[in-house]
C-alpha positions in Angstrom: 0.0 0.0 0.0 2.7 2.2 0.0 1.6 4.2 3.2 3.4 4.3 6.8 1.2 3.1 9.6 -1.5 5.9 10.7 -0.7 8.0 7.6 -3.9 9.6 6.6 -5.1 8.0 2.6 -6.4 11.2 0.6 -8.6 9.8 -2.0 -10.3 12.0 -4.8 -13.6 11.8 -4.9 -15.4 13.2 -8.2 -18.2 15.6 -6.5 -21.0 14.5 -7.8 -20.5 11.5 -5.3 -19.1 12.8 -2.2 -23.3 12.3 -1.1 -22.5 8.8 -1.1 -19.4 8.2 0.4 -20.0 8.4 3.7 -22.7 5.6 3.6 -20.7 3.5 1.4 -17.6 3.7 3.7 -19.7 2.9 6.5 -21.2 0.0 4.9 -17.7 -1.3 4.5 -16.9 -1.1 8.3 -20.3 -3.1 9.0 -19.3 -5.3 6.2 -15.9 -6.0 8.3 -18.0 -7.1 11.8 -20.4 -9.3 9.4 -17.2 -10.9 7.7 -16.0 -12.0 11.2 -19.4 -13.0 12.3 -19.3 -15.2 8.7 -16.2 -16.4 9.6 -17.4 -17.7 13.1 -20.8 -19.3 11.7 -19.5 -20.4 8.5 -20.9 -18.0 5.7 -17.9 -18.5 3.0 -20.1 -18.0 0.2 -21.6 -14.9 2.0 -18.2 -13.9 2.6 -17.1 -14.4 -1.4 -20.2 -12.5 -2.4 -19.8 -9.5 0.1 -15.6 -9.8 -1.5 -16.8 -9.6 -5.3 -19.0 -6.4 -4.7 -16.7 -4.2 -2.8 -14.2 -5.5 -5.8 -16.8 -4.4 -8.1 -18.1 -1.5 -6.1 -15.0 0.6 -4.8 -13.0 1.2 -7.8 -16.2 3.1 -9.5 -16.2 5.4 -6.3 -12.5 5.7 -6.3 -11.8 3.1 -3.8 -9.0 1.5 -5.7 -7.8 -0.1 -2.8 -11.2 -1.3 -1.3 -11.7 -2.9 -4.8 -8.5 -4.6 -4.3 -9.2 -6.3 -1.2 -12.6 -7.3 -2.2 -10.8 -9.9 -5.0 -8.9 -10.8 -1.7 -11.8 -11.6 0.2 -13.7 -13.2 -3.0 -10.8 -15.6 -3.8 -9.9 -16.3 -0.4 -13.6 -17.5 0.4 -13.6 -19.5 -3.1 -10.5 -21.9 -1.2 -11.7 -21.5 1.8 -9.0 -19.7 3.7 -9.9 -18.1 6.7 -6.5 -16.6 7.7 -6.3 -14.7 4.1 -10.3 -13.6 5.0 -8.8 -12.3 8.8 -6.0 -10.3 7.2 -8.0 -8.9 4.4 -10.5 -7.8 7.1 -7.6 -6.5 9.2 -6.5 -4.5 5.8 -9.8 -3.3 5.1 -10.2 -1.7 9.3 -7.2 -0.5 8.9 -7.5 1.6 5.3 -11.3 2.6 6.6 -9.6 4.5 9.5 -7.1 6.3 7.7 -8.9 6.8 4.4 -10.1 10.9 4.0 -11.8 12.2 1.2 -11.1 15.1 -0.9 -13.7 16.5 -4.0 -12.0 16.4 -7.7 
């Protein structure tokens, strides 16, 4: 990722859709508990179909990253491995607290 620990992510947001980036980034942090509570109940395809629309999903908001741990989370549940799913969660918490947005 390229960014030191803490070290805020400024993201460009075209401003016709800063409206819904708050909701969208928050969906992504519920997403992150639900993942976990997947993990623990055994939801894999759950899990690989939450991972394929945040791949889809955050890349057209520009989410780049979010995008790229979605195919994470989609291939990891396809195997299943749960370790990749608990570090691509962990990646995910970790880029929603730092990420800030910024109009285009």
């Amino acid at each position: 990722m390229g960014n030191a620990a803490g070290e805020r992510i400024l993201v460009e947001i075209d401003p016709d859709l800063l409206p819904v980036v708050p909701d969208y980034l928050e969906s992504r942090r519920r997403d992150c508990a639900e993942i976990e509570r997947l993990l623990v109940y055994g939801g894999m395809e759950y899990i690989q179909t939450l991972g394929h629309r945040m791949k889809g999903s955050g890349g057209s908001l520009g989410f780049d990253e979010i995008s790229e741990i979605g195919e994470v989370l989609e291939l990891a549940a396809q195997v299943p491995d749960a370790d990749g799913i608990k570090s691509a969660v962990g990646r995910l918490e970790r880029y929603l607290a730092r990420v800030s947005v910024t109009n285009t």
